[in-house]
Backbone and ligand atoms as CSV (ligand in chain L), in Angstrom:
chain,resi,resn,atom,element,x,y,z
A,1,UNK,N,N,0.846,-1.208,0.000
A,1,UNK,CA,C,0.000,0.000,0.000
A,1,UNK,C,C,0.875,1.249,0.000
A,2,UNK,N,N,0.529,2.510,-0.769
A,2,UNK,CA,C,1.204,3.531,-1.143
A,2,UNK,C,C,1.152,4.046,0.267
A,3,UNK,N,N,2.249,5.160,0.818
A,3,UNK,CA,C,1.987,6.269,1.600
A,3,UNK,C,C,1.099,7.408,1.203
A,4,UNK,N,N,0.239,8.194,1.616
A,4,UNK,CA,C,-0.133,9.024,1.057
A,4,UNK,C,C,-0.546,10.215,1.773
A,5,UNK,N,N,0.593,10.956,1.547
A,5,UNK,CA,C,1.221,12.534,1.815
A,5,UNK,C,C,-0.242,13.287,2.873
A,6,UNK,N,N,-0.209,13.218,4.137
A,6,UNK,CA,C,-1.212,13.834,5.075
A,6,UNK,C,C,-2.050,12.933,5.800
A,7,UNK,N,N,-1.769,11.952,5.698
A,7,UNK,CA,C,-2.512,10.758,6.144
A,7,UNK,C,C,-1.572,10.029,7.201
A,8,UNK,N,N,-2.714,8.896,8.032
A,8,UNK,CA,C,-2.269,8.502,9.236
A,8,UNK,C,C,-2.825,6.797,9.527
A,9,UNK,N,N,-1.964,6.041,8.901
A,9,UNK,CA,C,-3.078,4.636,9.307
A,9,UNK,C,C,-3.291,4.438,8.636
A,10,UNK,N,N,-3.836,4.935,7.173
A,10,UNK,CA,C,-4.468,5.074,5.986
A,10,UNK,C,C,-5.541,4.931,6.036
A,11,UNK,N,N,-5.933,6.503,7.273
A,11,UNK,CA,C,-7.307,6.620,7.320
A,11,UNK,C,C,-6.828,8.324,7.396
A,12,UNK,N,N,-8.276,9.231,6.726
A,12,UNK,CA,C,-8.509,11.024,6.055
A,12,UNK,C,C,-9.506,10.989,6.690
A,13,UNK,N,N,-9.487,12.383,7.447
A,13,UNK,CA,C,-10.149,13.166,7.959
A,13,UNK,C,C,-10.811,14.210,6.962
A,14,UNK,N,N,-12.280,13.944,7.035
A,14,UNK,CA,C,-13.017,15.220,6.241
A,14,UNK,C,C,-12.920,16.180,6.128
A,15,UNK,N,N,-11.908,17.266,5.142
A,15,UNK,CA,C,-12.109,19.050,5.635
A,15,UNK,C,C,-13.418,19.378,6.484
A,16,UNK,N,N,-14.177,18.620,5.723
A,16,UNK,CA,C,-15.905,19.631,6.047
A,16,UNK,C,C,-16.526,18.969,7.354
A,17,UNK,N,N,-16.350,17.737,7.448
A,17,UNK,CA,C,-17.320,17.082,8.247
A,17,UNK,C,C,-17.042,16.891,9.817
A,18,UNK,N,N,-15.163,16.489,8.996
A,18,UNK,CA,C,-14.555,16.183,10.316
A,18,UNK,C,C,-14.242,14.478,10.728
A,19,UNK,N,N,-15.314,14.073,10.000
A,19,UNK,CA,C,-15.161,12.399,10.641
A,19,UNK,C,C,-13.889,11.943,9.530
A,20,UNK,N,N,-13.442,10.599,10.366
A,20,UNK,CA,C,-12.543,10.203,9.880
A,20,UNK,C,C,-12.966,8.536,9.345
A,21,UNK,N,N,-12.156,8.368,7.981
A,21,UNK,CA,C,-12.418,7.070,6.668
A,21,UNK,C,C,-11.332,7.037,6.941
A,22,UNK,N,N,-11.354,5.370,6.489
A,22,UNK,CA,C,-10.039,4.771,5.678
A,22,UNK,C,C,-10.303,5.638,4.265
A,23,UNK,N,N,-8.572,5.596,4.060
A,23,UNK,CA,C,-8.156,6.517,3.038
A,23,UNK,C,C,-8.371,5.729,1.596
A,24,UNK,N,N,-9.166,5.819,1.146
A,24,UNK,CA,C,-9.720,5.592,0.056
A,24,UNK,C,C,-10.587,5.575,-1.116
A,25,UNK,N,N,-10.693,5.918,-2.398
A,25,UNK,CA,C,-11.644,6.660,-3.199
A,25,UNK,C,C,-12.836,6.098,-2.924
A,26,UNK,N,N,-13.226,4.813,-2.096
A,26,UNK,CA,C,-14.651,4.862,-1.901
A,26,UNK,C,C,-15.330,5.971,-1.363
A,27,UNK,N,N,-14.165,6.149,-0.254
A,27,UNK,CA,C,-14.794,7.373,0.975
A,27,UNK,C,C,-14.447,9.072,0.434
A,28,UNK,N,N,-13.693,9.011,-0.500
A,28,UNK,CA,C,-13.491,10.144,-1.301
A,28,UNK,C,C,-12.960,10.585,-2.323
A,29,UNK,N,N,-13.342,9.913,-2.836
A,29,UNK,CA,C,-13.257,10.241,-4.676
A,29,UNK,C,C,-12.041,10.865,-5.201
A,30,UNK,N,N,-11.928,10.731,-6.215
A,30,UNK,CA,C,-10.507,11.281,-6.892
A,30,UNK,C,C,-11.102,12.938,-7.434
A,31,UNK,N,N,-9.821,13.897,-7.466
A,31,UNK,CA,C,-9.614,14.823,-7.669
A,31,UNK,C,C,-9.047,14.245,-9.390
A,32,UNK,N,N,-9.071,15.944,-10.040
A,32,UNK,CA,C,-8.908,15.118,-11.592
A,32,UNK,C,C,-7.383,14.815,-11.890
A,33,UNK,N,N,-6.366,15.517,-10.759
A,33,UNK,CA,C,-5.224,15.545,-11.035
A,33,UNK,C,C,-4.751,14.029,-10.280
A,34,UNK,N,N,-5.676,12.962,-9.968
A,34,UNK,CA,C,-5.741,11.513,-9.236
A,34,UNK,C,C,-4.969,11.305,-7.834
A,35,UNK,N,N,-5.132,12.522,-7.158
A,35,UNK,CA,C,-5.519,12.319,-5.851
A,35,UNK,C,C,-6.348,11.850,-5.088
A,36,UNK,N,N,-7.170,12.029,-3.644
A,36,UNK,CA,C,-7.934,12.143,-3.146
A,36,UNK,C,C,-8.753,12.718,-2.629
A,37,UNK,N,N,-10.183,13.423,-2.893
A,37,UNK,CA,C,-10.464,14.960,-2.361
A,37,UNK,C,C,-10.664,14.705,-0.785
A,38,UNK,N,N,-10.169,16.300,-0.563
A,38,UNK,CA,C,-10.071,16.286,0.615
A,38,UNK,C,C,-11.644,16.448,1.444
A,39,UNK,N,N,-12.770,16.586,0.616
A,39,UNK,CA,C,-14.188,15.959,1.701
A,39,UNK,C,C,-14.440,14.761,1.025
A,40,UNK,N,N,-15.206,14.632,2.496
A,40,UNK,CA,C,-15.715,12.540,2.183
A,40,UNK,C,C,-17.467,12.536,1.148
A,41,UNK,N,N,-17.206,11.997,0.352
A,41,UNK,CA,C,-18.474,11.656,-0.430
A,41,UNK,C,C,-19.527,11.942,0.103
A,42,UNK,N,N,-20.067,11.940,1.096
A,42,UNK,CA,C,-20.927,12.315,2.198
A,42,UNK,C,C,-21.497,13.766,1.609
A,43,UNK,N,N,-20.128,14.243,1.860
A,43,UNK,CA,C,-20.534,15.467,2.124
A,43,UNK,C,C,-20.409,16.713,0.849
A,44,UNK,N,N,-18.976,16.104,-0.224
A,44,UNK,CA,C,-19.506,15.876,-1.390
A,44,UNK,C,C,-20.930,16.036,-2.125
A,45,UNK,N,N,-21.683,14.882,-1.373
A,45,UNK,CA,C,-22.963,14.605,-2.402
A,45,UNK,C,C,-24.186,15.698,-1.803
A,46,UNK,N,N,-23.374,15.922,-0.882
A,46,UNK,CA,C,-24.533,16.794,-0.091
A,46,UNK,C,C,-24.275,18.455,-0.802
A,47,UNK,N,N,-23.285,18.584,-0.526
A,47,UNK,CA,C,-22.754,20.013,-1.524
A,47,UNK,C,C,-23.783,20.584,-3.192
A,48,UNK,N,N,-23.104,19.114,-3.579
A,48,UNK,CA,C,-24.144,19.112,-5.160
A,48,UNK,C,C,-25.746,18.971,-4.508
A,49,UNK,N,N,-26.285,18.103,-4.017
A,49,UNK,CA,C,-27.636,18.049,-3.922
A,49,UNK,C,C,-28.102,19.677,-3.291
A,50,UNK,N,N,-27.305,20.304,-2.704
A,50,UNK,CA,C,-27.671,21.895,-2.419
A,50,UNK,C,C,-27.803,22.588,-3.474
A,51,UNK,N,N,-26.249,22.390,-4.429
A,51,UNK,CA,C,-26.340,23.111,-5.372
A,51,UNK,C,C,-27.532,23.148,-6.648
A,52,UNK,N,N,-27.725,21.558,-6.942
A,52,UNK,CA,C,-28.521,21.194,-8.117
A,52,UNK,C,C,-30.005,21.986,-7.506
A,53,UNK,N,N,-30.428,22.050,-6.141
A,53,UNK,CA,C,-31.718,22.165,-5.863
A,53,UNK,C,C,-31.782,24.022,-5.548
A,54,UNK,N,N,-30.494,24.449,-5.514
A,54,UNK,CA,C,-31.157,26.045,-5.587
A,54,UNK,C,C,-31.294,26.410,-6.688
A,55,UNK,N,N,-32.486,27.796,-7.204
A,55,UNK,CA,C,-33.649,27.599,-7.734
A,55,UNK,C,C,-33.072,28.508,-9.332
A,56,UNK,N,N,-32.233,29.546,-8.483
A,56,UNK,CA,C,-31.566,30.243,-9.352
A,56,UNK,C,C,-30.277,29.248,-10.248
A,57,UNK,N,N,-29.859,28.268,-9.864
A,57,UNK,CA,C,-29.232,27.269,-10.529
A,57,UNK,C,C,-28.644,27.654,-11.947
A,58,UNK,N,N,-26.928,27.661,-12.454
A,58,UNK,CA,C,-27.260,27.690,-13.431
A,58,UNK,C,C,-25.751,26.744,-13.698
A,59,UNK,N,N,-25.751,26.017,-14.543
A,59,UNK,CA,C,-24.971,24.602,-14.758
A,59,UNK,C,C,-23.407,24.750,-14.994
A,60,UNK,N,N,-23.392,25.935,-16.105
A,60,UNK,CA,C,-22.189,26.091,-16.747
A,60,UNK,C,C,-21.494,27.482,-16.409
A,61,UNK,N,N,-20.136,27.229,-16.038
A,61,UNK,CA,C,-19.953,28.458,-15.502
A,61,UNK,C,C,-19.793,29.478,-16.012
A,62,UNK,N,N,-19.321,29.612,-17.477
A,62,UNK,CA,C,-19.372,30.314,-18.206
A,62,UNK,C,C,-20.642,31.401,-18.119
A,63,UNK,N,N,-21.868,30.432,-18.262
A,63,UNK,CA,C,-23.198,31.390,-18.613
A,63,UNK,C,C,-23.709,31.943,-17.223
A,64,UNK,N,N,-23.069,31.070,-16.188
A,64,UNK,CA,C,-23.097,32.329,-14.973
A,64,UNK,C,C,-22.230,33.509,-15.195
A,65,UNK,N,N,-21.137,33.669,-15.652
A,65,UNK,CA,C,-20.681,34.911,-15.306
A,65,UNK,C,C,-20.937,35.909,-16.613
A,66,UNK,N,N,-21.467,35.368,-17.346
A,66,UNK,CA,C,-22.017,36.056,-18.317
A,66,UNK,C,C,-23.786,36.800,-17.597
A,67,UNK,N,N,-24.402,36.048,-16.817
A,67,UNK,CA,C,-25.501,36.426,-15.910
A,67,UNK,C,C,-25.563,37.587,-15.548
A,68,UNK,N,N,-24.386,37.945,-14.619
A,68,UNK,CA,C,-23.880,38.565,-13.888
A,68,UNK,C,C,-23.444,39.941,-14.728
A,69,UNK,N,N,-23.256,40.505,-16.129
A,69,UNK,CA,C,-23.216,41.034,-17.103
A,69,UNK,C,C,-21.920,41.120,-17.282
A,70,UNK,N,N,-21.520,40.655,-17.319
A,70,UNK,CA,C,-19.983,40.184,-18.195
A,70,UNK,C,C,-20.379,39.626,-19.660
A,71,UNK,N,N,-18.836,40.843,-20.457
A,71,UNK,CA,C,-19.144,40.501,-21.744
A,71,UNK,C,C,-19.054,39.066,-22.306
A,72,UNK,N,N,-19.414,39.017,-23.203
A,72,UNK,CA,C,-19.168,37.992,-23.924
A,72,UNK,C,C,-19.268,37.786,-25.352
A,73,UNK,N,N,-19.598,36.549,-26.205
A,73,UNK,CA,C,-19.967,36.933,-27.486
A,73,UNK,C,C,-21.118,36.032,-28.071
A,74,UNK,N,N,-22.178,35.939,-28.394
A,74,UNK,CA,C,-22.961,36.010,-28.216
A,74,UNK,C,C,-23.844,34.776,-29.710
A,75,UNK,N,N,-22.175,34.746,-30.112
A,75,UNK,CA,C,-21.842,33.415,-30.632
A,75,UNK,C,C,-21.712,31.811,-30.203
A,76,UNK,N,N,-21.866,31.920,-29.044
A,76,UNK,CA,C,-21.343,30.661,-27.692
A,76,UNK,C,C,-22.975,30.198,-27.976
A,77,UNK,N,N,-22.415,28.973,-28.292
A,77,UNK,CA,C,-23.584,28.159,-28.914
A,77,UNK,C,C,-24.665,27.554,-27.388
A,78,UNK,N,N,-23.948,27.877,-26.199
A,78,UNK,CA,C,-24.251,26.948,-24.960
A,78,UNK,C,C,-25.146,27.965,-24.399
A,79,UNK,N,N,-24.812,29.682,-24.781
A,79,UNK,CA,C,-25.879,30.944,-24.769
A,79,UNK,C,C,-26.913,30.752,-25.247
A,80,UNK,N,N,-27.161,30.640,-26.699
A,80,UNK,CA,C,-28.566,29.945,-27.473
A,80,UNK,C,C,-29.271,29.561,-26.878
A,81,UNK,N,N,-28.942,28.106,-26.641
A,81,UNK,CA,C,-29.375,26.937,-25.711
A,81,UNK,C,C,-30.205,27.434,-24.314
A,82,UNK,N,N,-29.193,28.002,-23.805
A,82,UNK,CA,C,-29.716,28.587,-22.441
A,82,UNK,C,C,-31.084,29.432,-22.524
A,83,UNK,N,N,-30.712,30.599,-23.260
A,83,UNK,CA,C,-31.756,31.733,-23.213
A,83,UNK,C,C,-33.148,30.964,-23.963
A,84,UNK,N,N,-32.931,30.238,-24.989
A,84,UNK,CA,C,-34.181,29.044,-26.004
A,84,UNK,C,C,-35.015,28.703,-25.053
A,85,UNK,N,N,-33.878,28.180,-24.053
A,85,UNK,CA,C,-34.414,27.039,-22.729
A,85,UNK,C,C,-35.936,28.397,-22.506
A,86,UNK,N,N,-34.993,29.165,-21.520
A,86,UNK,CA,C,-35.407,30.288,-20.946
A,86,UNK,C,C,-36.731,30.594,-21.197
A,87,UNK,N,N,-37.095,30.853,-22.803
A,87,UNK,CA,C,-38.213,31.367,-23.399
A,87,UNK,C,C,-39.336,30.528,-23.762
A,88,UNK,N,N,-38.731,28.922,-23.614
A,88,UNK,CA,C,-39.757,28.179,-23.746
A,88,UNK,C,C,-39.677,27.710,-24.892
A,89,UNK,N,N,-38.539,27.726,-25.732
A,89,UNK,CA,C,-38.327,27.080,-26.701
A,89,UNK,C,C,-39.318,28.211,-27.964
A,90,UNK,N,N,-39.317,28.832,-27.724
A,90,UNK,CA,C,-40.176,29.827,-28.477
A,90,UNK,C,C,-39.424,31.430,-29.104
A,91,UNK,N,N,-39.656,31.792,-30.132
A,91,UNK,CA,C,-39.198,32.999,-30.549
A,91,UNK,C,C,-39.520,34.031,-29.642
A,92,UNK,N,N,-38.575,34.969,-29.630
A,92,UNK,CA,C,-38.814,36.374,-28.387
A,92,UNK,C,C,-39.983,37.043,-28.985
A,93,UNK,N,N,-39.820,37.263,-30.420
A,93,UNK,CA,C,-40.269,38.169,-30.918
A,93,UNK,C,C,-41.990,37.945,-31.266
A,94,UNK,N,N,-42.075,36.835,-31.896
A,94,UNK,CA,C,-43.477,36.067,-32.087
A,94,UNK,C,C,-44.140,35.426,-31.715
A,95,UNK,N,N,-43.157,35.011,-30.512
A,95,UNK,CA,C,-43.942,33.697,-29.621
A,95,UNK,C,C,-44.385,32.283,-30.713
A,96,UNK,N,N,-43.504,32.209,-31.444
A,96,UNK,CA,C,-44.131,30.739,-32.319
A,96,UNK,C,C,-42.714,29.815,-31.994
A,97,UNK,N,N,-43.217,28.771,-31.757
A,97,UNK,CA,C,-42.253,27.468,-31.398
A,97,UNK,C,C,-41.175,27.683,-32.027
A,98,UNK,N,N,-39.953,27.218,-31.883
A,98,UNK,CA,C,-39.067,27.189,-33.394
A,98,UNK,C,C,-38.257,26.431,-32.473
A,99,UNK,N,N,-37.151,26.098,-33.218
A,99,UNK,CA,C,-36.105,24.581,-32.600
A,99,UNK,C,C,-34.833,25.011,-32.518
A,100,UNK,N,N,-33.727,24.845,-32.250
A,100,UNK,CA,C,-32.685,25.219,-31.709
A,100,UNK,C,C,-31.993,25.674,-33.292
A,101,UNK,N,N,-31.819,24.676,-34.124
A,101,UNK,CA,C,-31.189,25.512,-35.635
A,101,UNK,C,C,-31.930,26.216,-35.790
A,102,UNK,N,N,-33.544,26.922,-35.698
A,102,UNK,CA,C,-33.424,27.691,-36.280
A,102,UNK,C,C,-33.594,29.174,-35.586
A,103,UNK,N,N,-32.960,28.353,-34.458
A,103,UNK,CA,C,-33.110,29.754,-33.794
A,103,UNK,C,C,-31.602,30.627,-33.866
A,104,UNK,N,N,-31.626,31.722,-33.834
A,104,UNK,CA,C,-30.420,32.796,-34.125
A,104,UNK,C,C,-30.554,33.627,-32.268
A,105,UNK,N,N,-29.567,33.826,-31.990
A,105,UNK,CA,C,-29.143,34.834,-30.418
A,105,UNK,C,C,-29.212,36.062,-31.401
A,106,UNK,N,N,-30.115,37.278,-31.136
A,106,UNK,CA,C,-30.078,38.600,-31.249
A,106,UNK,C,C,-29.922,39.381,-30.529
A,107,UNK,N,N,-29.180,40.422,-30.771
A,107,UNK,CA,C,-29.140,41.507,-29.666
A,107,UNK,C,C,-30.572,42.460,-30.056
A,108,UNK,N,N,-30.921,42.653,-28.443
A,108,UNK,CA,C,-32.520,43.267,-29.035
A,108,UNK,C,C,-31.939,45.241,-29.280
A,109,UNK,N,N,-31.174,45.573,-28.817
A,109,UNK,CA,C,-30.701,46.325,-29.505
A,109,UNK,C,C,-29.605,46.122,-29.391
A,110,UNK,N,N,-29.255,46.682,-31.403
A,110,UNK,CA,C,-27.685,46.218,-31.721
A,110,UNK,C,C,-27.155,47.058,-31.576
A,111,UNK,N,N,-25.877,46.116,-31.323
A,111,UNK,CA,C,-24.885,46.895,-31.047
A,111,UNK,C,C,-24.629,48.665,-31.927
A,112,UNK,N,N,-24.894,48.394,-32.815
A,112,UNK,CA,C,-24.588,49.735,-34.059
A,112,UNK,C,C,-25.530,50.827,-33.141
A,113,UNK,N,N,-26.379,50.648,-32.273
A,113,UNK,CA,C,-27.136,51.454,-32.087
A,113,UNK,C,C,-27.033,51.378,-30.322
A,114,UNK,N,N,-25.993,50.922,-29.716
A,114,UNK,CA,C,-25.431,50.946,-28.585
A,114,UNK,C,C,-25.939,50.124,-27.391
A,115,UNK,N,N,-26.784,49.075,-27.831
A,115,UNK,CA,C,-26.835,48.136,-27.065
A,115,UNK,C,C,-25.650,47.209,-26.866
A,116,UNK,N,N,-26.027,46.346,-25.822
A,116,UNK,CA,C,-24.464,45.726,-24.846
A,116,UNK,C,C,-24.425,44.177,-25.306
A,117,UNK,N,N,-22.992,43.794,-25.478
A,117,UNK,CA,C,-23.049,42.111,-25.508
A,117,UNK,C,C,-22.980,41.664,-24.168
A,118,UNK,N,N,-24.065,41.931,-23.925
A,118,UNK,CA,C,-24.393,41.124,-22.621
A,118,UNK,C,C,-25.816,40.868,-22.294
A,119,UNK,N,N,-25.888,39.251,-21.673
A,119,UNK,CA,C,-27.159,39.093,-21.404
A,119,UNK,C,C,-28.447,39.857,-21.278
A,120,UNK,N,N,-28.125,40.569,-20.580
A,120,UNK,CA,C,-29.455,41.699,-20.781
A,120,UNK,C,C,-29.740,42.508,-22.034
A,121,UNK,N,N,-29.120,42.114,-22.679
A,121,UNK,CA,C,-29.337,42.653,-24.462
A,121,UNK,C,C,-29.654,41.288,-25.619
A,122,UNK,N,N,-29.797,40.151,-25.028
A,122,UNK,CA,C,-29.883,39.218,-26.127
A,122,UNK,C,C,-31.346,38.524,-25.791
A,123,UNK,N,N,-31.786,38.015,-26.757
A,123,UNK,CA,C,-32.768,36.854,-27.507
A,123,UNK,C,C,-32.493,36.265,-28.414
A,124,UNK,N,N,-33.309,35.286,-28.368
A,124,UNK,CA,C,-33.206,34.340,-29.485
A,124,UNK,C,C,-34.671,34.429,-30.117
A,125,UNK,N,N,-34.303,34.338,-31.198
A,125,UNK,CA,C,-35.463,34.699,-32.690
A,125,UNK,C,C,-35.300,33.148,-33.754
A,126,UNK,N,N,-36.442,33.334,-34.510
A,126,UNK,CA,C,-36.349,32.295,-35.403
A,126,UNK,C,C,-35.057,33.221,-36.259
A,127,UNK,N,N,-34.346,32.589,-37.101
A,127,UNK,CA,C,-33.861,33.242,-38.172
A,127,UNK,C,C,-34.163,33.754,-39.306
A,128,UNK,N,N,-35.205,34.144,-39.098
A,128,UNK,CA,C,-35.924,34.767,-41.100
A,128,UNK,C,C,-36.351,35.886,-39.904
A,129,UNK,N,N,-37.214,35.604,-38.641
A,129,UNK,CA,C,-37.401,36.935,-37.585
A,129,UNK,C,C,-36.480,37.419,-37.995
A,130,UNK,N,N,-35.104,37.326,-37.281
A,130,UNK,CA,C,-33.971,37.941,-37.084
A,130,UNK,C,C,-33.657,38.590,-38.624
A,131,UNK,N,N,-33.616,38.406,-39.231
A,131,UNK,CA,C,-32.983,38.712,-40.821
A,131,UNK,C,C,-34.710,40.072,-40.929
A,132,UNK,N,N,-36.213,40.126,-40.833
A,132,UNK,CA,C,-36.791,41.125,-41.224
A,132,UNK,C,C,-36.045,42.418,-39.582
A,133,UNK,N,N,-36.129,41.715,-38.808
A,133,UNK,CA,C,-35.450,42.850,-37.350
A,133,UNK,C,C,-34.858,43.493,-37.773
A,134,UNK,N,N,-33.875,42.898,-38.833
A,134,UNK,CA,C,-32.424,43.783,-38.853
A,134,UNK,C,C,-31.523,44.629,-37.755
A,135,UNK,N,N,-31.880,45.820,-38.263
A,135,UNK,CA,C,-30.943,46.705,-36.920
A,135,UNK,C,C,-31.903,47.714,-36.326
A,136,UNK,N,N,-33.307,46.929,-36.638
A,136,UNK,CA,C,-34.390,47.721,-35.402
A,136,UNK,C,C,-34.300,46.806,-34.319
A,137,UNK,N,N,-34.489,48.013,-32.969
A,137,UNK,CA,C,-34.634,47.607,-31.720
A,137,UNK,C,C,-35.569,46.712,-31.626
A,138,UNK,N,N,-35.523,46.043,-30.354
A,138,UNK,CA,C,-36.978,44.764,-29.877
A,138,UNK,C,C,-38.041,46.113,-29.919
A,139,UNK,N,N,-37.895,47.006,-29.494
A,139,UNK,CA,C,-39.104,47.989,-29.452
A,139,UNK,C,C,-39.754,48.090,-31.226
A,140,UNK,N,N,-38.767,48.658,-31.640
A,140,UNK,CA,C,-39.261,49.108,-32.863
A,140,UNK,C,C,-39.938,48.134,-34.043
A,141,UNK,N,N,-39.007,46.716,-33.674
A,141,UNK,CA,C,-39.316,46.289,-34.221
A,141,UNK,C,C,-41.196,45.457,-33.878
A,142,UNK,N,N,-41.269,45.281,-32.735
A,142,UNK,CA,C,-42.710,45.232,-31.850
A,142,UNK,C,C,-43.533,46.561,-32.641
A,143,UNK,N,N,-43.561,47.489,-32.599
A,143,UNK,CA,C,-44.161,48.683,-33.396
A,143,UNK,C,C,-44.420,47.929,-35.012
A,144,UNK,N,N,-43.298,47.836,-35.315
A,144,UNK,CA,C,-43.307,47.683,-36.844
A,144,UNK,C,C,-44.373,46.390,-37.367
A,145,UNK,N,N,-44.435,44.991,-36.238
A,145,UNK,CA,C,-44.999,43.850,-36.863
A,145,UNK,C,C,-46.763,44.582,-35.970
A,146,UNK,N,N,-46.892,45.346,-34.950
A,146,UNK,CA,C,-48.115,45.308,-34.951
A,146,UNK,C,C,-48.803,46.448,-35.493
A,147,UNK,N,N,-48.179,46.991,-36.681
A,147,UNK,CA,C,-48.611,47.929,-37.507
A,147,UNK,C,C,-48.793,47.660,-38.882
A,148,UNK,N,N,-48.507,45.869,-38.924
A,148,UNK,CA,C,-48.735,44.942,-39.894
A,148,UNK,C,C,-49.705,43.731,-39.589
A,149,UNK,N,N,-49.931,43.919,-38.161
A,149,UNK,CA,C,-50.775,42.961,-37.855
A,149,UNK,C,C,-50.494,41.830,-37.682
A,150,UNK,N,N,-48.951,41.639,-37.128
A,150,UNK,CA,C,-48.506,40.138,-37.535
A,150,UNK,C,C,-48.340,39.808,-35.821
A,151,UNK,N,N,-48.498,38.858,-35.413
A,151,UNK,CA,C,-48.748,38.372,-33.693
A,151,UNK,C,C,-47.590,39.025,-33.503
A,152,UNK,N,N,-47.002,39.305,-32.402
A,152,UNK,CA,C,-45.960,39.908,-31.107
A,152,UNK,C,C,-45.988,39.529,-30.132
A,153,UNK,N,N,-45.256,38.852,-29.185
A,153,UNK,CA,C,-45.308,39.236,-27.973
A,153,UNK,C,C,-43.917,39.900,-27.284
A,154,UNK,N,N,-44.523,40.772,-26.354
A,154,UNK,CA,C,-43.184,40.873,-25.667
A,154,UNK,C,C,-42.921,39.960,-24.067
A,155,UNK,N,N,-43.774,39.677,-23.963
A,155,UNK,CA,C,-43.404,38.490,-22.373
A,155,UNK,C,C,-42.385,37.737,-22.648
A,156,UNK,N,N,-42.623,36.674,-23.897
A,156,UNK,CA,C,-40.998,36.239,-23.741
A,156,UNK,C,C,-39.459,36.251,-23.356
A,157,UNK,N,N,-39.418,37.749,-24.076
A,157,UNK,CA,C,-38.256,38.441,-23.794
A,157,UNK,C,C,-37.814,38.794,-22.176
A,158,UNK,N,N,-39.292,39.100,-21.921
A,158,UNK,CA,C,-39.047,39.448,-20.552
A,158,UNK,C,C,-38.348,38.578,-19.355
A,159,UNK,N,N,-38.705,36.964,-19.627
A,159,UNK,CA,C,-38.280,36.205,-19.093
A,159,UNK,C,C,-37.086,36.290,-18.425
A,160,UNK,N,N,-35.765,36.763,-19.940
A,160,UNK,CA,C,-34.643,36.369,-19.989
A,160,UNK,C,C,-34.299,37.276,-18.528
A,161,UNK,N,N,-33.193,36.796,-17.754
A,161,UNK,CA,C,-32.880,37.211,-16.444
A,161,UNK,C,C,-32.127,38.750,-17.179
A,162,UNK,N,N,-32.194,39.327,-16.010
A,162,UNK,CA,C,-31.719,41.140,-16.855
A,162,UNK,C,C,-30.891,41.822,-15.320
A,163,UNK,N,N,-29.941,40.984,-15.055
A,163,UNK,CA,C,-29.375,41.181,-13.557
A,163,UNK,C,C,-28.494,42.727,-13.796
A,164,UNK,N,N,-28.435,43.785,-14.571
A,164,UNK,CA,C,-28.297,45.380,-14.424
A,164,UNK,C,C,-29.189,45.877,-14.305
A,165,UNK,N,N,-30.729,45.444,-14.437
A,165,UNK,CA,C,-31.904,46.676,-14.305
A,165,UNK,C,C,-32.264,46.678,-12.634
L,1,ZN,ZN,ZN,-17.442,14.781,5.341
């Protein structure tokens, strides 16, 4: 049996818990660099079951700190996904179903006209939406389809989390 650097008996004491295991990945799992982490599975599983169950939850860390309004680009295919989720799988702009290809991330106002790459500036649109939008605002462009009579909604949009207002 190996020595292993902090150990006694070849039994680890929990950072978190405190109780003491024999030293072994049953009782605490490998770290990715193939150590041993220093809490016991226990408490481990208890950590994640906190995390997975708070409400604000969000998976990838990336699209948390993008949340938080940090730039980003708006190209990140895992953004799409997220905000799609968000809206219900539905266009911001029309509220009609549409599916992940054909949905496009828009800035509801573009950039050319000084809106932010950041979460609180994006939706997702079908892509033929996105292509009549052009470089009108979510406002204007809301004006423009119900002055054509074509459905709108704006609740969708609203959904998306907007953590600067
Ligand atoms: Zn523990």
């Amino acid at each position: 049996m190996s020595i292993i650097f902090g150990s006694s008996d070849g039994e680890k004491k929990c950072k978190k818990c405190g109780e003491t295991f024999k030293n072994s990945r049953e009782n605490f799992g490998s770290t990715p660099s193939g150590g041993l982490r220093n809490d016991c599975r226990k408490c481990v599983a208890l950590k994640s079951k906190e995390y997975n169950s708070h409400p604000n939850r969000i998976k990838n860390t990336h699209i948390r700190s993008t949340t938080l309004g940090e730039k980003f680009s708006k190209t990140d295919s895992s953004i799409k996904k997220y905000i799609w989720n968000i809206q219900g799988k539905r266009c911001a702009y029309t509220g009609v179903s549409i599916s992940l290809q054909e949905a496009v991330v828009d800035h509801r106002i573009s950039l050319a006209k000084g809106g932010l790459d950041q979460m609180s500036n994006l939706a997702v649109c079908h892509r033929q939406v996105n292509a009549e939008k052009h470089a009108k605002t979510d406002a204007e462009y809301f004006d423009w389809r119900r002055k054509k009579n074509l459905p709108c909604t704006e609740e969708i949009a609203k959904k998306i989390p907007r953590p600067r207002d």
